[in-house]
C-alpha positions as CSV (number, residue, x, y, z in Angstrom):
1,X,0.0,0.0,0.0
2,X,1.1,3.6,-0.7
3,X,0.8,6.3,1.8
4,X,-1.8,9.4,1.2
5,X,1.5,11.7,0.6
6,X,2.5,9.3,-2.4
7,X,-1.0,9.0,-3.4
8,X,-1.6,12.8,-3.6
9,X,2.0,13.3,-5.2
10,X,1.0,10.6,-7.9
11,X,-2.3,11.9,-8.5
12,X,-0.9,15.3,-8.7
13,X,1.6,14.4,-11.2
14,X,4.3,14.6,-9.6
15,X,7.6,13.4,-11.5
16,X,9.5,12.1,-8.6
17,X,6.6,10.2,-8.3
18,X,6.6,8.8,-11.6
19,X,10.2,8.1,-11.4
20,X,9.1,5.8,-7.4
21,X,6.1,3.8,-8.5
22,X,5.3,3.7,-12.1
23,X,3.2,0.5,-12.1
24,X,1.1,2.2,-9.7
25,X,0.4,5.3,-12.0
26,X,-0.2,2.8,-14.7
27,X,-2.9,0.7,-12.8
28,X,-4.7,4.4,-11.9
29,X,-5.0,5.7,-15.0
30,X,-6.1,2.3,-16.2
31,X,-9.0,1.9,-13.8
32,X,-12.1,3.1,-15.2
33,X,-14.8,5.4,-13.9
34,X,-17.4,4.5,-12.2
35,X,-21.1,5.7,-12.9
36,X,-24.6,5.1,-12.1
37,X,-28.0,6.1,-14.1
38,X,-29.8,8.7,-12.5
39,X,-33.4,5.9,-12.1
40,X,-35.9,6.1,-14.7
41,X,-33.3,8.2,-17.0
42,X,-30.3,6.7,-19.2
43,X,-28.1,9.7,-17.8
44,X,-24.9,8.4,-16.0
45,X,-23.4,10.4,-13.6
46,X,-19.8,9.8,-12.0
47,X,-20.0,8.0,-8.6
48,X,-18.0,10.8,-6.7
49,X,-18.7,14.4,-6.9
50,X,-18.3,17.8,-4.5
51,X,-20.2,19.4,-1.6
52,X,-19.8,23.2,-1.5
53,X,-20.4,23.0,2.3
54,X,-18.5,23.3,5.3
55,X,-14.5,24.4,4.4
56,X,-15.6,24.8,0.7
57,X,-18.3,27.4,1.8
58,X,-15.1,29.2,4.1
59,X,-12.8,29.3,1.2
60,X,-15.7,30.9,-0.8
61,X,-16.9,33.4,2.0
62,X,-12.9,34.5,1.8
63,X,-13.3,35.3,-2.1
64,X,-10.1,32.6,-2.8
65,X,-11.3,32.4,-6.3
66,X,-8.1,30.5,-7.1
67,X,-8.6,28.0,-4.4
68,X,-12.3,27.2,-5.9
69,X,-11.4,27.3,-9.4
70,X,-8.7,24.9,-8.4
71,X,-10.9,22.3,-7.0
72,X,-13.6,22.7,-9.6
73,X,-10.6,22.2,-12.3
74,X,-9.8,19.1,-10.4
75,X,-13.0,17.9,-10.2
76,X,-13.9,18.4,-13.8
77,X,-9.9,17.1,-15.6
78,X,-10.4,14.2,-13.3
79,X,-13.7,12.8,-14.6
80,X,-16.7,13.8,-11.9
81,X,-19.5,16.6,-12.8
82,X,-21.4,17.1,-9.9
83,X,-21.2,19.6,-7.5
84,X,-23.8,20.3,-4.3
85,X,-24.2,23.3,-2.9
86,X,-27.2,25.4,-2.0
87,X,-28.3,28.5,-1.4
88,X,-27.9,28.5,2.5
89,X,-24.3,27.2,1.9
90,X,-22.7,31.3,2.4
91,X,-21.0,32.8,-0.8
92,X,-20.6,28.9,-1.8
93,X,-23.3,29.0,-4.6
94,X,-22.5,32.5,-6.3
95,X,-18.5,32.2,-6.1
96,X,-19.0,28.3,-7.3
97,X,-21.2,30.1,-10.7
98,X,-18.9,32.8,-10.9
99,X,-15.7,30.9,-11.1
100,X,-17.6,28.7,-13.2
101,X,-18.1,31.1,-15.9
102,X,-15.1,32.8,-16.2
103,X,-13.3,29.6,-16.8
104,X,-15.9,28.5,-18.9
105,X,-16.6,25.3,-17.7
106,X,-20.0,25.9,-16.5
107,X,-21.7,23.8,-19.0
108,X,-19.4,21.1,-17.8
109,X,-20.8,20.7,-13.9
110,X,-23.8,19.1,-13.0
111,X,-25.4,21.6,-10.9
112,X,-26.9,20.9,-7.8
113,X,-28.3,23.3,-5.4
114,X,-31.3,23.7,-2.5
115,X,-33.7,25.7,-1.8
116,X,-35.4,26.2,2.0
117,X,-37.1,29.6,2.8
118,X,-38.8,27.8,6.1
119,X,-37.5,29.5,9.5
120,X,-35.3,27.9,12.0
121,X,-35.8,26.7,15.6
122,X,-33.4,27.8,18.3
123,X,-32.2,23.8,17.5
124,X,-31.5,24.4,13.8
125,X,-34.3,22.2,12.6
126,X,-37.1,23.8,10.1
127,X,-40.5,24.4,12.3
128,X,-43.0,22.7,11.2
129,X,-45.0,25.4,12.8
130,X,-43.8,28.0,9.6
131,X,-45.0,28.0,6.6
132,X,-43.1,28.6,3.0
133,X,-44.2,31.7,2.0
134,X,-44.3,31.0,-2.0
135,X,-43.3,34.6,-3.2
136,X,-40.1,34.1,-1.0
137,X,-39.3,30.5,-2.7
138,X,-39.4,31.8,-5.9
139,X,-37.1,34.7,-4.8
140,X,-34.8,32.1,-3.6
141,X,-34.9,30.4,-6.7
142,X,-34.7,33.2,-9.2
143,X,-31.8,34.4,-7.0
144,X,-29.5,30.9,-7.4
145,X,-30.1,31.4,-10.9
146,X,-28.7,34.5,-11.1
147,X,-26.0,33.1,-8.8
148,X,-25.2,30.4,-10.7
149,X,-25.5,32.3,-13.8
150,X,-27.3,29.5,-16.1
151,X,-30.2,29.2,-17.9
152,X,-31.3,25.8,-16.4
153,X,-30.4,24.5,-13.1
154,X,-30.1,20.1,-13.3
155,X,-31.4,20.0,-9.8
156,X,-32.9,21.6,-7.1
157,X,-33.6,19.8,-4.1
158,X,-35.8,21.2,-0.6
159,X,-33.1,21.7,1.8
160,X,-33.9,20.2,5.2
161,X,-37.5,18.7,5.0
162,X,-38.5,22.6,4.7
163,X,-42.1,22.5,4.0
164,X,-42.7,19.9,1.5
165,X,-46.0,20.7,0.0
166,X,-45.5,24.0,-0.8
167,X,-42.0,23.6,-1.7
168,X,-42.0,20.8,-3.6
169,X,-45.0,22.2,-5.7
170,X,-43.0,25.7,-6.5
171,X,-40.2,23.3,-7.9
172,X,-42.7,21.1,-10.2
173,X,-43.7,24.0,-11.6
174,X,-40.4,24.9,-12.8
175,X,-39.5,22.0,-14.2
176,X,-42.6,22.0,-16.1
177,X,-41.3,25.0,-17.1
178,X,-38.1,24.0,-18.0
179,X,-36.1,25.8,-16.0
180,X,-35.1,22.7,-13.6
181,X,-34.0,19.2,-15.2
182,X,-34.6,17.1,-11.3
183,X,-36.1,17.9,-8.4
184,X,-35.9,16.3,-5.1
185,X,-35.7,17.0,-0.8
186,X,-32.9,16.0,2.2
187,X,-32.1,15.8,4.9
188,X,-29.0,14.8,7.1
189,X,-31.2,14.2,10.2
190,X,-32.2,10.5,11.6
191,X,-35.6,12.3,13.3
192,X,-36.6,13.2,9.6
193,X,-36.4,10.4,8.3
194,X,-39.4,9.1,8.6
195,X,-41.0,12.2,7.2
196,X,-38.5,11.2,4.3
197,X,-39.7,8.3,3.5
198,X,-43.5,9.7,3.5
199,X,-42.3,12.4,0.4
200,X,-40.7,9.5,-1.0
201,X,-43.8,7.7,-1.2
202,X,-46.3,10.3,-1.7
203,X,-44.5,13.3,-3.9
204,X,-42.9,12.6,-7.8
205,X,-39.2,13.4,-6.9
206,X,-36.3,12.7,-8.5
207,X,-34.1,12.5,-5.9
208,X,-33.1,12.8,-2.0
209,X,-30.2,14.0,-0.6
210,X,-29.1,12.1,2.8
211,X,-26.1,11.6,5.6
212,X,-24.7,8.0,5.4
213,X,-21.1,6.4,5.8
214,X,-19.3,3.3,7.0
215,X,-19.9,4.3,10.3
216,X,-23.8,5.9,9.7
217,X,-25.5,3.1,8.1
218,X,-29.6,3.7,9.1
219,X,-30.5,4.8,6.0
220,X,-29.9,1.1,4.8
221,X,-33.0,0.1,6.9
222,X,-35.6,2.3,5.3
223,X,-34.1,5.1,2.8
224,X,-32.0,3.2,0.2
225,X,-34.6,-0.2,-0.2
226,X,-37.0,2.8,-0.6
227,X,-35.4,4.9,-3.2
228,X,-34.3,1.8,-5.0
229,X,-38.4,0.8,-5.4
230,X,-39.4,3.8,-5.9
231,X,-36.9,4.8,-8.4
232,X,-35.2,7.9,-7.1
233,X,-31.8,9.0,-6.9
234,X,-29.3,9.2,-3.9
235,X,-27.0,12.0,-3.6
236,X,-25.2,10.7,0.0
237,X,-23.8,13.9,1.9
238,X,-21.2,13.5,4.6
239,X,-19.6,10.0,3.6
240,X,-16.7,10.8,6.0
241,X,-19.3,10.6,9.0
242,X,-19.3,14.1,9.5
243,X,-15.4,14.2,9.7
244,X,-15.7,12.4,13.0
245,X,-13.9,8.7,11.0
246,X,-10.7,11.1,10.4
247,X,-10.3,11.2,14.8
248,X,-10.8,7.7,14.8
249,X,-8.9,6.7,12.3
250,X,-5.2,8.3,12.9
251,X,-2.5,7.4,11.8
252,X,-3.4,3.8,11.2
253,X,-2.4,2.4,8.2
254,X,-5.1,1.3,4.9
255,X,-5.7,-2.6,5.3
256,X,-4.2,-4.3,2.8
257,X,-6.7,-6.2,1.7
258,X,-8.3,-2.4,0.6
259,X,-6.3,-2.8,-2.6
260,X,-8.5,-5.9,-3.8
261,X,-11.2,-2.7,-4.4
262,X,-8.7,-0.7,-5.3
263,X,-8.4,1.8,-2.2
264,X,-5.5,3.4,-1.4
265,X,-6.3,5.7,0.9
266,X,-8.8,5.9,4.0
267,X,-10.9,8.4,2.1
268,X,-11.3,5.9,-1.1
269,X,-12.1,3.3,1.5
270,X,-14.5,5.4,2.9
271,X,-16.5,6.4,-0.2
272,X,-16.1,3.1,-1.8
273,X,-18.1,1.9,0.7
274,X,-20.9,4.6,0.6
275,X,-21.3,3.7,-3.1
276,X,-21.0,0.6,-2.9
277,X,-24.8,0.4,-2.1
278,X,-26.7,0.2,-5.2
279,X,-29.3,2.7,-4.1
280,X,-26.6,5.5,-4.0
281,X,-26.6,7.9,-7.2
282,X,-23.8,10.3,-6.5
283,X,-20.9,10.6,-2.8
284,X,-20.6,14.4,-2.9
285,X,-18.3,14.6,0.0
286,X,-16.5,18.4,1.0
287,X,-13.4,19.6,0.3
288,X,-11.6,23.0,-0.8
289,X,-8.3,21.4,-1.4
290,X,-7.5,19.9,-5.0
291,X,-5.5,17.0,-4.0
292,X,-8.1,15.9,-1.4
293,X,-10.5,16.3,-4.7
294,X,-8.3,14.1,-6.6
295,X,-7.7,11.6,-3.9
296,X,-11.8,11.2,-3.6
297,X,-12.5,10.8,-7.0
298,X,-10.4,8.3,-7.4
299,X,-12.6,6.4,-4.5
300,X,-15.4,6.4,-8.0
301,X,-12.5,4.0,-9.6
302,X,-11.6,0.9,-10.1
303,X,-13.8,-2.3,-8.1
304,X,-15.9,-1.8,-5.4
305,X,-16.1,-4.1,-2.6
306,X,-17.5,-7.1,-2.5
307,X,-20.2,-8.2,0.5
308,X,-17.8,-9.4,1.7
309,X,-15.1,-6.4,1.8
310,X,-18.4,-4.4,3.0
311,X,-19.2,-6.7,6.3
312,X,-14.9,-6.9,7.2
313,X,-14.8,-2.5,6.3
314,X,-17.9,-2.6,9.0
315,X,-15.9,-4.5,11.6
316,X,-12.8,-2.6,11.1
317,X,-14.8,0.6,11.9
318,X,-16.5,-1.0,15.0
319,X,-13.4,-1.9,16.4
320,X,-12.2,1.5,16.0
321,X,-11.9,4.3,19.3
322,X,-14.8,6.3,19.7
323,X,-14.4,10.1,18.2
């Protein structure tokens, strides 16, 4: 196994490292993409893609428009399209269309943002209690398009289980329209997920947005069987566990037996896990660092594991120290 410094050398091009491990470089750039239809569609979409939350929302807030276009660069020369952000996600959604355009690859991304105009309890959750008001949705909406700066947004999902009905129905009227290609609703809570499941029974969406990892597996019980039957995609947020598998893990070395799926790093054990599941679309998992963007799409290469790769990865992490 090679360490994450040789990986992110390698995958950065590095000629000392082509001189160290060239077999290596040649099994990489061998290993083919992985992609999975979007259900009901014969679009493919690369396994691995990008949140704009959490540092990539910092970077953006900061105006490091060489930093973002950097990642989206690496993103896009390294074979994934998609990128998540949303409209609550800080300066992420108009610096992400801005850099965007003036390198001209806007046409390039699959664009994924949210929309959520419901107020906030003093917990962070959406109140039930509060109404969408529609003339404030549509604002939202009209004002990631100008963010973005595109004609036609590939999807907009409700962020947060914000007031589905009314929500939801603003968004089936634009894609009527024309103006959105998807639709769909998340959520990254356990408590919602029941409400989940209910829009996922009940409302014709294209997809959900959801929290799982190797170490956050409940949406196996109810949320994947479900979006497998009813045929909706899967964009999984927060594959790392919410950054809390980085504590556990260390400084403890890859198994070796990751390489029989061809994962060189924790974070392409990680996500080869998440997407493993045949429910799951799309890993869109955070970064605002190009290497890290190149090190986790290359966890949307090569094999995936095998049941039986999944159940040993799952006792591995069990056995781990709490964060």
């Amino acid at each position: 196994m090679i360490s994450r410094r040789e990986w992110l050398q390698i995958t950065a091009g590095a000629g000392a490292a082509l001189s160290l491990n060239p077999s290596i470089i040649k099994a990489i750039q061998a290993q083919e993409i992985i992609t999975r239809a979007i259900p009901g569609t014969s679009e493919r979409l690369p396994t691995v893609g990008l949140g704009g939350a959490n540092t990539f929302m910092r970077v953006a807030a900061n105006e490091d428009f060489s930093t973002i276009g950097s990642v989206l660069q690496a993103l896009l020369d390294d074979g994934g399209t998609v990128l998540d952000t949303a409209a609550g996600y800080g300066d992420s959604e108009e610096v992400s269309g801005r850099v965007a355009q003036d390198r001209g690859i806007a046409d390039s991304l699959f664009w994924a943002t949210k929309v959520n105009v419901v107020r906030r309890n003093r917990g962070g959750r959406s109140s039930g209690a509060n109404a969408a008001d529609p003339t404030a949705v549509r604002a939202q909406l009209e004002r990631s398009f100008a963010r973005l700066r595109i004609p036609v947004i590939d999807l907009i999902q409700v962020h947060n289980m914000g007031d589905p009905p009314t929500q939801l129905g603003i968004l089936s009227e634009y894609k009527a329209e024309g103006r959105i290609r998807y639709m769909g609703i998340t959520t990254t809570s356990e408590t919602q997920y029941a409400a989940l499941a209910d829009v996922m029974r009940n409302e014709p969406i294209d997809f959900i947005g959801i929290d799982y990892a190797v170490d956050n597996r409940i949406a196996e019980e109810v949320i994947l069987p479900l979006a497998i039957e009813r045929e909706i995609g899967v964009l999984v947020y927060l594959p790392f566990g919410r950054s809390r598998m980085w504590a556990r893990i260390g400084d403890r070395p890859v198994p070796d037996w990751a390489e029989e799926f061809s994962a060189h790093t924790w974070a392409q054990f990680m996500l080869k896990f998440v997407i493993a599941h045949p429910g799951v679309t799309v890993a869109t998992p955070g970064t605002s660092d190009p290497e890290h963007m190149l090190d986790n799409l290359a966890g949307g290469r090569g094999q995936l594991p095998t049941p039986d790769h999944l159940r040993r990865m799952v006792e591995l992490v069990e056995d781990l120290p709490s964060a």
